[in-house]
C-alpha positions as a printed Julia matrix, in Angstrom:
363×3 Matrix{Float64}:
 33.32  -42.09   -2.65
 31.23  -42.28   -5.59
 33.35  -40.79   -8.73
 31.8   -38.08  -10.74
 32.65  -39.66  -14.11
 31.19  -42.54  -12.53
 27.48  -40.9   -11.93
 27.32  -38.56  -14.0
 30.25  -37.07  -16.52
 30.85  -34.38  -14.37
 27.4   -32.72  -14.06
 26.21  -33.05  -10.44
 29.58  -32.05   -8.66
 29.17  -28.33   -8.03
 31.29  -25.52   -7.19
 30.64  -25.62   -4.42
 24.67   -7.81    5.19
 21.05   -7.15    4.4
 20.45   -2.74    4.23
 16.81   -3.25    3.68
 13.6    -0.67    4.14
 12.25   -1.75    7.04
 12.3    -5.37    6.08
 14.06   -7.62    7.74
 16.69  -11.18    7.14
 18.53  -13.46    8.84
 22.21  -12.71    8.06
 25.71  -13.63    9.7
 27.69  -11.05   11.62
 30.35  -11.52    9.0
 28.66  -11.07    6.03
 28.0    -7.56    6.51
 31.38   -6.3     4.97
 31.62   -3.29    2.14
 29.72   -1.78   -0.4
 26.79    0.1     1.4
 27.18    3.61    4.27
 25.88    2.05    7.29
 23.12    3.86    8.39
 21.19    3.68   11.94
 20.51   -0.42   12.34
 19.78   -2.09   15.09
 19.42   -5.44   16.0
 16.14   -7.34   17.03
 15.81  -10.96   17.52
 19.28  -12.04   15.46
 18.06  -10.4    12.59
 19.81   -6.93   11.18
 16.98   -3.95   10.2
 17.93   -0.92    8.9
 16.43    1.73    7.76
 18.0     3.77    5.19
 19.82    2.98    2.17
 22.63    5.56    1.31
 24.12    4.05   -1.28
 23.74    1.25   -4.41
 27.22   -0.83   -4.94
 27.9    -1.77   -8.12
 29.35   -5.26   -6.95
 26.87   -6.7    -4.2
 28.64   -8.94   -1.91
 25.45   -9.75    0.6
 22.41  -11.26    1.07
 19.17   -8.34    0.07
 17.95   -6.46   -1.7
 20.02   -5.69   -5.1
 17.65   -3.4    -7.02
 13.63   -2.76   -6.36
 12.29   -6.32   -6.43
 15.29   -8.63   -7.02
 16.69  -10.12   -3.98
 19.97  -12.44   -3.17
 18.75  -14.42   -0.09
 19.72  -16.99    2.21
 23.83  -16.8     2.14
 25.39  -15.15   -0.06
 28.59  -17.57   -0.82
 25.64  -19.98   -2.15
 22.89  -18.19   -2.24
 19.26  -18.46   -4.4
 17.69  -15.58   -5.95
 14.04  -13.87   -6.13
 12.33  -11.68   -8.7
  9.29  -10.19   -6.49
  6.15   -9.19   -8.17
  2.55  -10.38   -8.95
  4.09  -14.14   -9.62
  7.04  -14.6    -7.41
 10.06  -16.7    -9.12
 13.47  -18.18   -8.05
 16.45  -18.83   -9.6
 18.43  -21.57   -8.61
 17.88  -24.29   -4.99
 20.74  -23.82   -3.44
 22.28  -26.25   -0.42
 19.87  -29.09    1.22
 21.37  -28.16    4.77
 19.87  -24.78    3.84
 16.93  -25.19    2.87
 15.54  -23.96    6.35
 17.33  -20.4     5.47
 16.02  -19.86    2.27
 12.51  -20.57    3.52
 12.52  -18.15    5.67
 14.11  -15.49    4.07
 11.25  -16.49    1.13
  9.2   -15.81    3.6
  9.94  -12.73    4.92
 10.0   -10.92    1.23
  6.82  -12.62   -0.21
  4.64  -12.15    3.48
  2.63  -15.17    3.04
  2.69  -15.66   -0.81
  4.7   -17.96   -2.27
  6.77  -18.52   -5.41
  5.68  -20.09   -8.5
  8.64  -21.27  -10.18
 12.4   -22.04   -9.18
 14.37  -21.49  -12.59
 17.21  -24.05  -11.82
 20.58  -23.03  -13.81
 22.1   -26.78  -13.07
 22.08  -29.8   -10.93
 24.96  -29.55   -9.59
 24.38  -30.33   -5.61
 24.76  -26.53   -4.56
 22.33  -25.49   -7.19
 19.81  -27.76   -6.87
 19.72  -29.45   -3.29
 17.05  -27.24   -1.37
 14.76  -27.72   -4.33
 13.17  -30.75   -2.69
 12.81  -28.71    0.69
 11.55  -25.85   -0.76
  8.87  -27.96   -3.18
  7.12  -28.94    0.48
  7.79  -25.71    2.42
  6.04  -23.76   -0.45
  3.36  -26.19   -2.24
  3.07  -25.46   -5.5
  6.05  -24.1    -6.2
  7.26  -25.67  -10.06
 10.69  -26.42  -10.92
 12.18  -25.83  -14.27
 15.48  -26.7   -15.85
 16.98  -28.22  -18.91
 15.67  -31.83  -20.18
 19.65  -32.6   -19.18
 19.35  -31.68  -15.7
 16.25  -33.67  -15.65
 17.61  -36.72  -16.76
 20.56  -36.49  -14.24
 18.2   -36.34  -11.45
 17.07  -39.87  -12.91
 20.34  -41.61  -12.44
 21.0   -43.15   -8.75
 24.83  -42.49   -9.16
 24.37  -39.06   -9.69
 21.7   -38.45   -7.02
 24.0   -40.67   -4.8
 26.73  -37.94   -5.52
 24.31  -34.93   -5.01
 23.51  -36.53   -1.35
 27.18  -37.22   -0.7
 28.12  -33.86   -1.54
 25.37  -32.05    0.11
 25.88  -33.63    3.68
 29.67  -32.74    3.33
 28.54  -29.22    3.11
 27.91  -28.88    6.38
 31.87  -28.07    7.06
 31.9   -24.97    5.69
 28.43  -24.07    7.23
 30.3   -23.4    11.29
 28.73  -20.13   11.21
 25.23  -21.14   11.14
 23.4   -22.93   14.47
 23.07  -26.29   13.87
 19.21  -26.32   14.74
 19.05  -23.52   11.16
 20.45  -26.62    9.01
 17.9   -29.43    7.03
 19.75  -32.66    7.74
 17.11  -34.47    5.47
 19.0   -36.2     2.91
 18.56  -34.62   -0.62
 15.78  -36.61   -2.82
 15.59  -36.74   -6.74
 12.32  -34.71   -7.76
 10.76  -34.48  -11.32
 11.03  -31.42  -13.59
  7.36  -29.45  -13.68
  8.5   -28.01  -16.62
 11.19  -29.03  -19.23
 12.98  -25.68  -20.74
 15.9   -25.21  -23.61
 17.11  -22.74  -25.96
 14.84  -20.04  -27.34
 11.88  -20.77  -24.85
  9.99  -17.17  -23.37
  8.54  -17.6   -19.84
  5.51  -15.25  -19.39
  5.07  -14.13  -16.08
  1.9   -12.72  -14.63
  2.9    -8.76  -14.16
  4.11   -8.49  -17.62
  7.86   -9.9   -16.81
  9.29  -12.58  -19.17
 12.13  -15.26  -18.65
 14.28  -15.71  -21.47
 15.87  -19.07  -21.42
 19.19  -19.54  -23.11
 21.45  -22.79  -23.52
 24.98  -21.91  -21.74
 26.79  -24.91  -21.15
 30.49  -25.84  -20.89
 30.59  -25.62  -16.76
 27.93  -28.22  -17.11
 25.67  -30.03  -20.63
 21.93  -29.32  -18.58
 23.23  -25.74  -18.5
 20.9   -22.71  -18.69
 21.02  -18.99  -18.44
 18.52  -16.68  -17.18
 17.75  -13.3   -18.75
 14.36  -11.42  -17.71
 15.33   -8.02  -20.51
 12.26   -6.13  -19.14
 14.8    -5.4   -15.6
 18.12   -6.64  -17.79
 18.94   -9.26  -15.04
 21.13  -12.29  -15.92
 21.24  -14.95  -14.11
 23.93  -16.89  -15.49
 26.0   -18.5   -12.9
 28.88  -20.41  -13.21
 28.84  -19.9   -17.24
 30.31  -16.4   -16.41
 33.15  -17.96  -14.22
 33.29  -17.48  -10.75
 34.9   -14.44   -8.73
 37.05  -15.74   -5.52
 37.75  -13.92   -2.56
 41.18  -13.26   -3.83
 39.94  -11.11   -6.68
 40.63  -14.13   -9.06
 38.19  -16.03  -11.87
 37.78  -19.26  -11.81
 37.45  -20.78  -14.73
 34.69  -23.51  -14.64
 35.2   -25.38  -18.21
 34.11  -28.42  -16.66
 33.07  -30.24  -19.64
 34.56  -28.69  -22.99
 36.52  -25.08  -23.4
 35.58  -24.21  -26.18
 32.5   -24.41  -25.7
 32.22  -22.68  -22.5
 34.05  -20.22  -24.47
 31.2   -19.62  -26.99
 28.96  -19.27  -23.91
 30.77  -16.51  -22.25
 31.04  -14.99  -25.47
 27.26  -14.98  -25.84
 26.78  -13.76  -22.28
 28.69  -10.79  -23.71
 26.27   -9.97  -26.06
 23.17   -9.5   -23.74
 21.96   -6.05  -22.7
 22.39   -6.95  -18.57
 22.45   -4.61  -16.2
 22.44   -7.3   -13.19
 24.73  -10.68  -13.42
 24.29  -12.91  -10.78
 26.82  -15.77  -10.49
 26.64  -18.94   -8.39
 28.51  -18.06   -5.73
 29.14  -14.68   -3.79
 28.77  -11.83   -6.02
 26.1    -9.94   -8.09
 27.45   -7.16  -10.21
 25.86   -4.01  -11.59
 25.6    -1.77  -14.58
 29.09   -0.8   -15.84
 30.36   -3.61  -13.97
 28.53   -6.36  -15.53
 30.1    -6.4   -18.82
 33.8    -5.63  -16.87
 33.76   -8.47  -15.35
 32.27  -10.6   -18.41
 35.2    -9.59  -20.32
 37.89  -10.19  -17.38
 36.07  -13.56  -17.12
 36.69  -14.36  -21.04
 40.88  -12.97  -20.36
 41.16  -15.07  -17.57
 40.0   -18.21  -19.38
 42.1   -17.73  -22.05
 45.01  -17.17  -19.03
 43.47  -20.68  -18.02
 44.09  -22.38  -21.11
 48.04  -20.78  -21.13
 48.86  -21.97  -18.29
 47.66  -25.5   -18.31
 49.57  -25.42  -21.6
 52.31  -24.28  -20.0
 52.18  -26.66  -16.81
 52.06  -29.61  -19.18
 55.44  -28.71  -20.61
 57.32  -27.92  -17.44
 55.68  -30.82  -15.11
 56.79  -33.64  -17.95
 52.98  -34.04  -18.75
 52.65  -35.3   -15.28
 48.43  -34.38  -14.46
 49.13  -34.32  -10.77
 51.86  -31.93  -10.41
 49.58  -29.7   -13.01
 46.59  -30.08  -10.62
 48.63  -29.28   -7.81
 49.8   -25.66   -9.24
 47.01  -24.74  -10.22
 45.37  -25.78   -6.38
 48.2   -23.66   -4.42
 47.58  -20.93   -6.34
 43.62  -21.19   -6.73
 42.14  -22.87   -3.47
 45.06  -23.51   -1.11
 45.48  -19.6    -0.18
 41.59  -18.7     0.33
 40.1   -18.37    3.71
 37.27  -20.45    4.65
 33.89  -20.57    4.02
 35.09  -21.38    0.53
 33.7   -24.51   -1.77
 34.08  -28.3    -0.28
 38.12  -29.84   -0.91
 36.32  -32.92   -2.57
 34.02  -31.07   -5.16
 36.89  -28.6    -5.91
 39.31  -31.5    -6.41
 36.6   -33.38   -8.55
 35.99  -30.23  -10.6
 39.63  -29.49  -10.99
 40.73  -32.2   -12.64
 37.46  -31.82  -15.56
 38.62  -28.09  -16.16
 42.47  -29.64  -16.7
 41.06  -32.27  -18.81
 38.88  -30.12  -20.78
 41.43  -27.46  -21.55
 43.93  -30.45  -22.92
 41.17  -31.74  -24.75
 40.95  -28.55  -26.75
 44.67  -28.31  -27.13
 44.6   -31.68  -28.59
 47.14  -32.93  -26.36
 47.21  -36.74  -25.28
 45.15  -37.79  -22.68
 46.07  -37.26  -19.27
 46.01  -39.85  -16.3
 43.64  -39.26  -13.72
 44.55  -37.33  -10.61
């Protein structure tokens, strides 16, 4: 297997119930779970439509609609995201193996339009691998991301990795027929448009993306902020909630200054943070779980501390706490042993690095 340091320092590994108006998505049985009253559904064609919302949760869990206009779609453990109105946009590409699902889950919000531009966050391989896909399915559709993330995509080892990792998906994609999944391998595309720090993106209907330089999970990393609906789209700078209520802590490439990026996350009037994987929170609980995200880092930096005392300085045995308490215990679908192994040992690394403590052997 192609190392990460090897192709690319660490940026390209990834981390790795729809209650809609009368519209309707494709959706797994068991991702219809909490957060809304059930209200008379029925089921047509393997698609769920129902017709009455009862309730808004403050911590959306699913694939739909989140507020008027902003949708999670295609799964929501990896899911992409789209701000309908007069010029359709997405934010982040998702898996290659599902780049089938997000098409048609485009599709069925936007009715025969199609999106202008796909705001990519990253490139690791679950944030940018449907990109490609989606580039053909919708023509015309521009992608935009940091002139880092761009520059990955022009290095074979890292595009090598991004392929690896993106077929390997499949083993945590059971619940979806194998005929949904794009077994095309994932291809390096060019950046329509080169973003950083500071830059305003004017969209037709009035709308504006705010662009803001976030890294620390990644270097090409970039935050999303449109402050006329106070939606973030910030991914894994803001951590990343598990299924066991926990925050990972994805410093892949310095703490400190993934730090400083949460920190400045803080500051932002949101109202709607998405992250990379699984959750989208709302109003009050936007800035809760911004601020549990900054106390658990700082919980993350303690304990590798502490782990380096008690395991004699010994990287494995610190890796190998952390995992049985972080990945061992969660259910599947959860993200892909390699990439979590591979991203692991950078957020170890990058916490001693802060400490100032002597380099550690690799795992």
């Amino acid at each position: 297997m192609v190392s990460c340091a090897d192709s690319c320092g660490g940026d390209c590994c990834g981390s790795g119930g729809v209650f809609l108006d009368g519209q309707d998505f494709p959706v797994p049985g068991d991702l219809i779970g909490s957060g809304y009253v059930q209200t008379p559904c029925e089921s047509k064609a393997g698609l769920l439509t129902c017709s009455k919302k009862e309730s808004l949760p403050l911590i959306f869990d699913r694939t739909g609609e989140v507020r008027e206009g902003f949708f999670v779609l295609g799964w929501s453990h990896n899911p992409i995201y789209l701000l309908n109105g007069k010029e359709p946009v997405l934010f982040d590409g998702g898996l290659a193996l599902l780049g089938g699902v997000y098409r048609e889950a485009i599709a069925s919000v936007l009715k025969g339009r199609s999106p202008a531009t796909v705001f990519i966050t990253h490139v690791h391989f679950d944030h940018c691998g449907a990109v490609p896909f989606l580039k053909r399915a919708f023509p015309g559709l521009k992608a935009a991301a940091s002139s880092k993330a761009a520059d990955i995509l022009k290095r074979p080892n890292a595009v090598r990795l991004i392929k690896e990792l993106s077929e390997g998906a499949a083993g945590v994609l059971s619940e979806f027929d194998e005929a949904a999944l794009v077994r095309d391998p994932f291809e390096a595309f060019e950046m329509d448009r080169v973003l950083q720090e500071g830059d305003r993106v004017e969209l037709e209907d009035g709308l504006t993306v705010q662009v803001f330089a976030t890294p620390g999970h990644t270097w090409d990393f970039l935050s999303y902020y449109v402050p006329e609906k106070k939606i973030l789209v910030a991914s894994e700078s803001a951590g990343s909630e598990l299924s066991s209520g926990q925050i990972e802590t994805d410093c892949l490439t310095d703490f400190g200054v993934y730090l400083d990026s949460l920190k400045r996350l803080l500051t932002l009037d949101a109202r709607i943070l998405c992250l990379g994987h699984r959750y989208v929170y709302v109003d009050e609980e936007v800035g809760a779980f911004l601020q549990r995200s900054l106390e658990n880092a700082l919980e993350f930096k303690a304990k590798v501390e502490e782990c380096w005392v008690k395991e004699g300085q010994d990287f494995g045995r610190i890796a190998a706490r952390i995992r049985a308490v972080e990945y061992d215990p969660l259910p599947f679908p959860k993200q892909l042993e390699a990439a979590y192994l591979i991203n692991l040992e950078a957020r170890i690394k990058s916490v001693l690095k802060h400490l100032g403590l002597e380099k550690a052997s690799p795992l």
